[in-house]
C-alpha positions as CSV (number, residue, x, y, z in Angstrom):
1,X,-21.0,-76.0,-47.8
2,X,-22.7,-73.0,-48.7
3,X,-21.7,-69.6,-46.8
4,X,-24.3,-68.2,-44.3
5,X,-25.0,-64.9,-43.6
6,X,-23.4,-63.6,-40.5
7,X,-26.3,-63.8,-37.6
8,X,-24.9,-60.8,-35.5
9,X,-25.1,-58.6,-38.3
10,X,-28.5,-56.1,-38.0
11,X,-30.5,-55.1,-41.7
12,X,-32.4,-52.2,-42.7
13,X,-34.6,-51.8,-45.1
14,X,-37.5,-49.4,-46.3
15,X,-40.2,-50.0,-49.0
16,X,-41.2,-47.2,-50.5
17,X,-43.4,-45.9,-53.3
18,X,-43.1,-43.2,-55.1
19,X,-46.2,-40.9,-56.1
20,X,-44.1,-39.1,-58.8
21,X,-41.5,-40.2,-61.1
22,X,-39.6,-37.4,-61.7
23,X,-35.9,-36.2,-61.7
24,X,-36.1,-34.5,-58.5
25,X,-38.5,-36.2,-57.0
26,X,-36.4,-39.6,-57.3
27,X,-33.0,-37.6,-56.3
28,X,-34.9,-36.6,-53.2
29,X,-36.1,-39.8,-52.3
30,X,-32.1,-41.4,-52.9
31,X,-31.1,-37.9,-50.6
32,X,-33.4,-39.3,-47.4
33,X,-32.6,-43.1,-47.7
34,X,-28.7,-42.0,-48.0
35,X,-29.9,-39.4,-44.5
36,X,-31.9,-42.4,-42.7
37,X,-29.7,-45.3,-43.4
38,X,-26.1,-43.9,-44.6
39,X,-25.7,-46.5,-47.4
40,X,-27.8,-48.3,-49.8
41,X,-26.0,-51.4,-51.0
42,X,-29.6,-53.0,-52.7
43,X,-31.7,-51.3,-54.3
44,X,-34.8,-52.7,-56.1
45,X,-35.6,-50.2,-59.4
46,X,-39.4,-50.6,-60.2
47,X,-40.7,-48.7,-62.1
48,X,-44.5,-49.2,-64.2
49,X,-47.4,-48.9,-65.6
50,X,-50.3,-50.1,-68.5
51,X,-52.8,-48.4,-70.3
52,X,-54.8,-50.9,-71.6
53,X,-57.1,-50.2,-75.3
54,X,-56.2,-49.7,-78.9
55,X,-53.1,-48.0,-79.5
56,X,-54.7,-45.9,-82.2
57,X,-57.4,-44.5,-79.3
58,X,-54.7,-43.8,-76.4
59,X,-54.3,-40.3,-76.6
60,X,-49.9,-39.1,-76.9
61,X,-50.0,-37.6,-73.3
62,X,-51.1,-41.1,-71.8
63,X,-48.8,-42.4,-74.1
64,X,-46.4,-39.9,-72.9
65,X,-46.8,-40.8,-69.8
66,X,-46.5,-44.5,-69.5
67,X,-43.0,-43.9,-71.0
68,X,-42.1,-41.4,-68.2
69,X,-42.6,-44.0,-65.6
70,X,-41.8,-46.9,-67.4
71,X,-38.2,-45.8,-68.8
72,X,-37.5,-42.7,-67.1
73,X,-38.5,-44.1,-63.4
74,X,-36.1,-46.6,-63.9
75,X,-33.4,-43.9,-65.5
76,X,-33.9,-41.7,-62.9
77,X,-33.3,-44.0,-60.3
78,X,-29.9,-45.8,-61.5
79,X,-28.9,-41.9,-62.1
80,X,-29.8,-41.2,-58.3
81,X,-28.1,-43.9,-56.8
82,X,-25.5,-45.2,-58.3
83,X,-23.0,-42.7,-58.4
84,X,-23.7,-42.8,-54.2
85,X,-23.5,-46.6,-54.5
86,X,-20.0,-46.5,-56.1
87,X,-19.0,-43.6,-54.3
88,X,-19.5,-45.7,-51.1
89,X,-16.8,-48.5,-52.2
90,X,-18.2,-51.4,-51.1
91,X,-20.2,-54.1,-52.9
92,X,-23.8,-53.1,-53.9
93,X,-26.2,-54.1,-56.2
94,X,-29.3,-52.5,-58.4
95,X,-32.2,-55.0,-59.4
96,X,-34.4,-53.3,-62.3
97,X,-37.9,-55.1,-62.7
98,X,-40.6,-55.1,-64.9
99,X,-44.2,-56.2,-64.4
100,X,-45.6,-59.5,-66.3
101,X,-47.7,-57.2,-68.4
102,X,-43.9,-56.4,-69.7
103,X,-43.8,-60.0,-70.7
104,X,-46.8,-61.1,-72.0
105,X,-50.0,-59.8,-73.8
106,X,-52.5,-58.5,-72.1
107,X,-56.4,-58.4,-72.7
108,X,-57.3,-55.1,-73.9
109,X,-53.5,-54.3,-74.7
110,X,-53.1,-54.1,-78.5
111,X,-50.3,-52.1,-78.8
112,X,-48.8,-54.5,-77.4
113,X,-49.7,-57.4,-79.4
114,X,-47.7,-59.3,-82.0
C-alpha cells in the first residue's frame, strides 16, 4: 500500500511572479517567503522567456537579456534558497522548469533551429 499524506497536517503555499530577475530582487523575494511562512521545503524555479526572429536580426541586449532570465533567474533562485533550505535540516526539494519552447522549435525561432 502506498503511504498517504497525513490529513491533520495544514499546507501553505504562495505563487508568485516575479517582475525582475535580478540578484536582489530574487534574494528579497526568498527574505519574505522565509518572513511569511518560516520554511520553504518546495520550491518550483521557473524561470523564461523567447524572442522569436532571425538570430542574425535580434539585437545583443535582447539577446542579453533572454539569458538573464533564462539562466540567471534560475541561478539566482537556487543561490537564494538553498542555502536557507539546507540550513533548515529537514527534507526539501527545488524543481527547475523550462518552457516547451526549451524543447522544441518554434515558428519564427531560428536560432533555435537545428
Amino acid at each position: 500500500s502506498q503511504p498517504q499524506p497525513p490529513t491533520n497536517r495544514k499546507i501553505r503555499f504562495a505563487l508568485v511572479g516575479c517582475g525582475r530577475i535580478s540578484k536582489n530582487h530574487i534574494e528579497a523575494l526568498a527574505k519574505h517567503a522565509y518572513s511569511v511562512f518560516e520554511q520553504v521545503d518546495l520550491l518550483f524555479n521557473n524561470a523564461g522567456v523567447l524572442i522569436g526572429g532571425k538570430s542574425w536580426d535580434i539585437p545583443a541586449d535582447k539577446w542579453a537579456w533572454q539569458l538573464q532570465v533564462n539562466v540567471l533567474g534560475v541561478v539566482h533562485g537556487i543561490a537564494s534558497f538553498v542555502p536557507r533550505m539546507i540550513a533548515a535540516g529537514r527534507p526539501a526539494r527545488v524543481i527547475n522548469t523550462g518552457s516547451m519552447a526549451s524543447f522544441s522549435r518554434q515558428l519564427r525561432c531560428e536560432h533555435w533551429r537545428r
